[in-house]
C-alpha positions as CSV (number, residue, x, y, z in Angstrom):
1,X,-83.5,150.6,140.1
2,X,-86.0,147.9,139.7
3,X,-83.3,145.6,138.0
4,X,-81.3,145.6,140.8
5,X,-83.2,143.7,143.0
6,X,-82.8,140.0,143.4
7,X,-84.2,137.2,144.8
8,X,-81.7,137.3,147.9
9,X,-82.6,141.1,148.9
10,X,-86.3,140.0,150.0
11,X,-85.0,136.2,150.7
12,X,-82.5,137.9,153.1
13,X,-84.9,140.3,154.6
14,X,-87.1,137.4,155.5
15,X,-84.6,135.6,156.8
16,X,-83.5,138.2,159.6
17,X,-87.1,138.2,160.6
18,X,-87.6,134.8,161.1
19,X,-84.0,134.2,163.6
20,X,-85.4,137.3,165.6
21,X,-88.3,135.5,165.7
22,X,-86.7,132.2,167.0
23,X,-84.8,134.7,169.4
24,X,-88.2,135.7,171.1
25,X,-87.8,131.6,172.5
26,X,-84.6,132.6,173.5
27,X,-84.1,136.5,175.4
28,X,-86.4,139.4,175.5
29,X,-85.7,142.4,173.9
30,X,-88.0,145.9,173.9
31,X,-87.0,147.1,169.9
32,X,-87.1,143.7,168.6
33,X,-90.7,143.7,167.4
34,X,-89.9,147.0,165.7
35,X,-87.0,145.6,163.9
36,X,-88.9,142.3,163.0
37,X,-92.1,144.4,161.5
38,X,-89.1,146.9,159.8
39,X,-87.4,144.0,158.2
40,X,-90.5,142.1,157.4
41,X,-91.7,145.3,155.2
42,X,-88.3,146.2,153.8
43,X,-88.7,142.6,152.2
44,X,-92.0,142.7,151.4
45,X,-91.6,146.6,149.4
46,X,-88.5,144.3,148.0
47,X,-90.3,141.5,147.0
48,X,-93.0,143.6,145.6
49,X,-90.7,145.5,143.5
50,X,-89.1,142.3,141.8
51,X,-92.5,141.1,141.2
52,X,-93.5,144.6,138.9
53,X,-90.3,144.2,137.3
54,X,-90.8,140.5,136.6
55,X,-94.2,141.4,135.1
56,X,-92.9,144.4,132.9
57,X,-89.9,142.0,131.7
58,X,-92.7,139.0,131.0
59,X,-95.0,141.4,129.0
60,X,-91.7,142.8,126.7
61,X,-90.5,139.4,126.0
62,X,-91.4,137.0,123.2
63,X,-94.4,135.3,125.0
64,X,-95.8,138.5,126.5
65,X,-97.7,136.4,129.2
66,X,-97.1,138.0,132.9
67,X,-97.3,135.9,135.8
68,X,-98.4,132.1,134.0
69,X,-95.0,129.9,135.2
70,X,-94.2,128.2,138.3
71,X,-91.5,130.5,139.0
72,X,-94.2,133.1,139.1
73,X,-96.7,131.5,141.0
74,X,-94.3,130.6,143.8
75,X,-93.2,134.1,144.4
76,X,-96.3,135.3,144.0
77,X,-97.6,132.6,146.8
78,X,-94.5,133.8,148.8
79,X,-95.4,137.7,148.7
80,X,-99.2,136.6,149.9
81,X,-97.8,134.7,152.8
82,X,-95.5,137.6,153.9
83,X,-98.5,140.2,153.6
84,X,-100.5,138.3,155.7
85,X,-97.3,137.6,158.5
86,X,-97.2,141.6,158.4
87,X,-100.8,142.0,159.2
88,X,-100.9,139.4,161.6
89,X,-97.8,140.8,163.5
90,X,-98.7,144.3,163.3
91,X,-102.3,143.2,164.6
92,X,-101.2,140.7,167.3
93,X,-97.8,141.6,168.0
94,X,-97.4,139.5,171.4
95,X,-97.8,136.3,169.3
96,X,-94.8,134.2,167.8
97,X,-97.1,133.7,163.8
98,X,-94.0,134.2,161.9
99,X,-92.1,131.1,163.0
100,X,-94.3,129.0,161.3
101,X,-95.0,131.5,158.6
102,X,-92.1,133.0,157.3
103,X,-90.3,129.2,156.9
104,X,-92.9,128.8,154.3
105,X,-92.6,131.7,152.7
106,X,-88.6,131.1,152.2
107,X,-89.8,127.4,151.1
108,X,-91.8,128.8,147.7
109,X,-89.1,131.3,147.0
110,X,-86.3,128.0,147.6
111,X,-88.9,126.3,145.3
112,X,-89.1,129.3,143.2
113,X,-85.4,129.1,142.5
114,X,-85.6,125.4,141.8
115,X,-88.4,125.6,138.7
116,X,-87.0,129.4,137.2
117,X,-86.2,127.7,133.9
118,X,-89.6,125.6,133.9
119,X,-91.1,126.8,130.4
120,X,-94.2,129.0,130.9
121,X,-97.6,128.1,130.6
122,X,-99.3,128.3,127.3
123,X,-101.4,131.3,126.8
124,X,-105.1,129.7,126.6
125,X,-104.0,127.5,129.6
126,X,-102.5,130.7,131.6
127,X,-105.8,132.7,130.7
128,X,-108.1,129.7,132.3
129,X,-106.0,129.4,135.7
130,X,-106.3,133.5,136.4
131,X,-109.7,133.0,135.4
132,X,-110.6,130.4,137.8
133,X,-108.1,132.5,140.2
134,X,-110.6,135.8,139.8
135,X,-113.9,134.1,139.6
136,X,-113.4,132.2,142.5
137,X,-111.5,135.0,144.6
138,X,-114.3,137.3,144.0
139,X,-116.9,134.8,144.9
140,X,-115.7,134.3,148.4
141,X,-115.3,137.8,148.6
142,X,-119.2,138.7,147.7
143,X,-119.4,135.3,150.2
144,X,-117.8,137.0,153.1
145,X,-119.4,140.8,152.7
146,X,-122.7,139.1,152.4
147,X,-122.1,137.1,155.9
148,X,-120.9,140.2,157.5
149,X,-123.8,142.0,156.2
150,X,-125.9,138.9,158.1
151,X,-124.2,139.1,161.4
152,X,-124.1,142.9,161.7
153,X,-127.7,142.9,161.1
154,X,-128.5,140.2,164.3
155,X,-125.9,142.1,166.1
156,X,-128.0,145.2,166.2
157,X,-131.2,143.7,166.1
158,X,-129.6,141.7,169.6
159,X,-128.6,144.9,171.0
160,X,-131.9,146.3,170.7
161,X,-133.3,143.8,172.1
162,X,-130.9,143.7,175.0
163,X,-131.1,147.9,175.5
164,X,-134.5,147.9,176.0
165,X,-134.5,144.2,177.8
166,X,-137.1,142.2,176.2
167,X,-137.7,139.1,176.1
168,X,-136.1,137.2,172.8
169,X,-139.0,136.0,171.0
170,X,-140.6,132.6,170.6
171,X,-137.9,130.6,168.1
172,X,-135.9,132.9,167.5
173,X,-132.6,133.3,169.3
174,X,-129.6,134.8,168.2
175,X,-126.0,134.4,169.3
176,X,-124.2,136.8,171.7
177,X,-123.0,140.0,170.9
178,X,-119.5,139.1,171.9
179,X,-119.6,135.8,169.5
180,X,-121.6,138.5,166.2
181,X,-118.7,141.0,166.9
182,X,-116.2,138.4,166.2
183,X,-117.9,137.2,162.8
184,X,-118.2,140.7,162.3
185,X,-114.6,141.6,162.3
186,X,-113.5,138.6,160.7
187,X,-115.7,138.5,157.7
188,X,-114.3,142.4,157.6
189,X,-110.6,141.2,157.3
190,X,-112.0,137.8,155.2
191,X,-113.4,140.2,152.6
192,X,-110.5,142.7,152.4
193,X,-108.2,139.8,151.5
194,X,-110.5,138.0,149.0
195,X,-111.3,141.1,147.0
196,X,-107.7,142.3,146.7
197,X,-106.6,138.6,145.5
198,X,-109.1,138.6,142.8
199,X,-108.6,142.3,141.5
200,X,-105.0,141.4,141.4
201,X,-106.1,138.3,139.5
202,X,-108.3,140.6,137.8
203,X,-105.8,143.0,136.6
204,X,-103.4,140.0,135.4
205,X,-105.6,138.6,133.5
206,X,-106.9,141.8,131.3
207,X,-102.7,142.1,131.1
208,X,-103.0,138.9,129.1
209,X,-105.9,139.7,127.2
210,X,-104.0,143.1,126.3
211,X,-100.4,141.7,125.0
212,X,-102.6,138.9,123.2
213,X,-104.5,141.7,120.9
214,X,-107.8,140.0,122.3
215,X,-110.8,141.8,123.7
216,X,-110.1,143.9,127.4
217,X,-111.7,145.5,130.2
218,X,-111.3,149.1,130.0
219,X,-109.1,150.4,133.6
220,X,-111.8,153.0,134.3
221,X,-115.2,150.3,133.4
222,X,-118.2,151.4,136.1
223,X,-117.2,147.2,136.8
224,X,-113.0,147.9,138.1
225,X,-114.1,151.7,139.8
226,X,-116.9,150.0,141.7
227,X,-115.0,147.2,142.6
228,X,-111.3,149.0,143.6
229,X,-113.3,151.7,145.9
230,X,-115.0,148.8,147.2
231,X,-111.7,147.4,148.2
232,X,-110.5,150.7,149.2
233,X,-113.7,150.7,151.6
234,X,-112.9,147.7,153.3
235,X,-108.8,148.2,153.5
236,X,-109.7,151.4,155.0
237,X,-111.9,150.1,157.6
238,X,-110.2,147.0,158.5
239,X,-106.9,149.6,159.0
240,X,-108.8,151.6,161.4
241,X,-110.6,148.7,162.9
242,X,-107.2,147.1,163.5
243,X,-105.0,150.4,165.2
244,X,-108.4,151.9,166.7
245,X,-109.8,149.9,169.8
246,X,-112.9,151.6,170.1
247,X,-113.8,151.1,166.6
248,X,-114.1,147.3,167.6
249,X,-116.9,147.9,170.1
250,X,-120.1,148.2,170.1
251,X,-122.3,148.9,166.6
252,X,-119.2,150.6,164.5
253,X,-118.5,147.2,163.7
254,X,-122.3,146.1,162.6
255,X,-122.5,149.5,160.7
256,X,-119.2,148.7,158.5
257,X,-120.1,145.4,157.4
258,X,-123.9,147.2,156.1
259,X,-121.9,149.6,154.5
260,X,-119.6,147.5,152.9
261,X,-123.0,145.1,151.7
262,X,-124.1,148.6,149.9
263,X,-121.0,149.0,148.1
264,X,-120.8,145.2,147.2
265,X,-125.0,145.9,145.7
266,X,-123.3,148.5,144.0
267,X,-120.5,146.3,142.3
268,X,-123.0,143.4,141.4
269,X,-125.1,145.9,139.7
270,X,-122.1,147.5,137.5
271,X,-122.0,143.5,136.5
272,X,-125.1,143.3,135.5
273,X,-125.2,146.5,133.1
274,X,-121.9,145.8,131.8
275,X,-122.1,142.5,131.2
276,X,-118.6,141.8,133.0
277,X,-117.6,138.2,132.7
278,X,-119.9,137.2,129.8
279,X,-118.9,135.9,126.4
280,X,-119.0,138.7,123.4
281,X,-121.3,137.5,120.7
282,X,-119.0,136.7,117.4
283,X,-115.8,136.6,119.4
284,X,-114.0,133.6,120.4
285,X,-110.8,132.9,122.3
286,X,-108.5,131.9,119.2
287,X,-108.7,130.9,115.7
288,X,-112.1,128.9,114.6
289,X,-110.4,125.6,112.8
290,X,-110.5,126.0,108.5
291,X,-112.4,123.6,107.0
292,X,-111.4,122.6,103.2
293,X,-112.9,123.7,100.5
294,X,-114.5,121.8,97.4
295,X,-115.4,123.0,94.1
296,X,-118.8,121.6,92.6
297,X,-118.5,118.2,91.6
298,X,-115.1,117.5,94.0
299,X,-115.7,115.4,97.0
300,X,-113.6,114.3,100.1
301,X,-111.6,111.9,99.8
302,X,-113.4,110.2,102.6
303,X,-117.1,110.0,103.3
304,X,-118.2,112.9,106.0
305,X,-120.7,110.6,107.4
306,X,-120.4,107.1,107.6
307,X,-123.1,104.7,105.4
């Protein structure tokens, strides 16, 4: 099933999205945002499906490295692009996003097609760029819960204020509750995006580790649990903030962003205990370099250290 799909069956799929649309400049039509949002997701599930069996054909193959070429990296750009058109249209569905969108998401896969026989990075090199990927997608990720957490604890400490209508006090005044709902919701969605991105990043890199017979992360470490519920946390309640209205209003907001700064104490400290991230005493990432060896009474044939 999986080796069936091609390049052109999400290429295609994004393609009819983007002419209807262009066609929104043109006529009006009640189904079309239906259709657009139907297409956009049959490419996406497409695109998603090509990407797993690009992966599973990586890891079976001589190098055994998933995801670390070009070719990979501008799909995998692509599919990030389309995921965020989706939410966007499903969340603002009056605006025109994907005609500036979706022509760069069929630019990386045109690009894509262009550097497919590009030779993959070397392993040592493909393990420091998901590296870098995860460190720094989980750092704006702890970035954004952590200004959520901020603004949802002005927001109620403003409404209070305002409820029982006191004065604000002497150097210190706090934004509007309109502008703290905002940041609220945005860090929300911010967060959501960043955390997935780096426990994809996460779960490509252990991948690597794995096929390369090096040290890994076990799938259930306290570390990957705490994290993926923390994910499933914030997907959850930026799904329900998004098709809910009334979850947008008033302290629901403020009180997700505190709970999601729990969860996030809760991750850090699985860190901390587990020692995620930092180096194993004795290990190293590839063979230490053999020095020669001399029987008594041999020497180099050059000094070791000049005279």
């Amino acid at each position: 099933m999986l080796s069936g799909i091609s390049i052109v069956c999400f290429a295609s799929s994004y393609a009819v999205t983007l002419a209807l649309e262009v066609s929104r400049l043109l006529f009006r039509l009640r189904v079309r945002w239906l259709v657009m949002i139907l297409f956009a997701l049959a490419g996406l599930l497409a695109h998603t499906l090509y990407l797993i069996n690009l992966a599973r054909i990586e890891l079976t193959g001589v190098l055994r490295i998933p995801f670390s070429s070009w070719y990979d990296w501008c799909l995998l750009a692509a599919w990030v692009l389309a995921a965020t058109y989706i939410a966007l249209a499903i969340r603002r569905p009056s605006t025109s996003i994907g005609v500036f969108l979706l022509p760069l998401v069929l630019l990386l896969i045109g690009v894509a097609g262009v550097v497919r026989g590009a030779a993959p990075f070397e392993r040592q090199q493909a393990l420091a760029y998901w590296g870098m990927i995860h460190g720094f997608m989980l750092l704006m990720g702890t970035t954004t819960v952590a200004l959520g957490f901020a603004a949802g604890i002005m927001y109620l400490v403003q409404a209070s204020r305002l409820k029982r209508k006191l004065p604000p006090l002497q150097g210190l005044r706090l934004p509007s509750l309109e502008w703290l709902q905002r940041l609220n919701r945005r860090m929300l969605i911010w967060s959501t995006g960043w955390l997935g991105m780096g426990l994809l990043a996460g779960t490509v890199l252990n991948l690597i580790h794995q096929t390369s017979g090096q040290r890994t992360l076990s799938w259930v470490n306290p570390t990957v649990m705490t994290s993926l519920v923390l994910f499933c946390w914030l997907l959850a309640a930026t799904c329900f903030e998004s098709f809910y209205k009334p979850a947008r209003e008033g302290h629901k907001v403020a009180y997700v962003t505190l709970a999601s700064f729990v969860f996030l104490g809760l991750v850090l400290a699985a860190v901390l205990l587990t020692h995620h991230g930092s180096a194993v005493p004795g290990a190293s990432n590839g063979p230490l370099p053999t020095q020669p060896a001399f029987d008594q009474g041999d020497s180099p044939t050059e000094p070791l250290v000049d005279p």
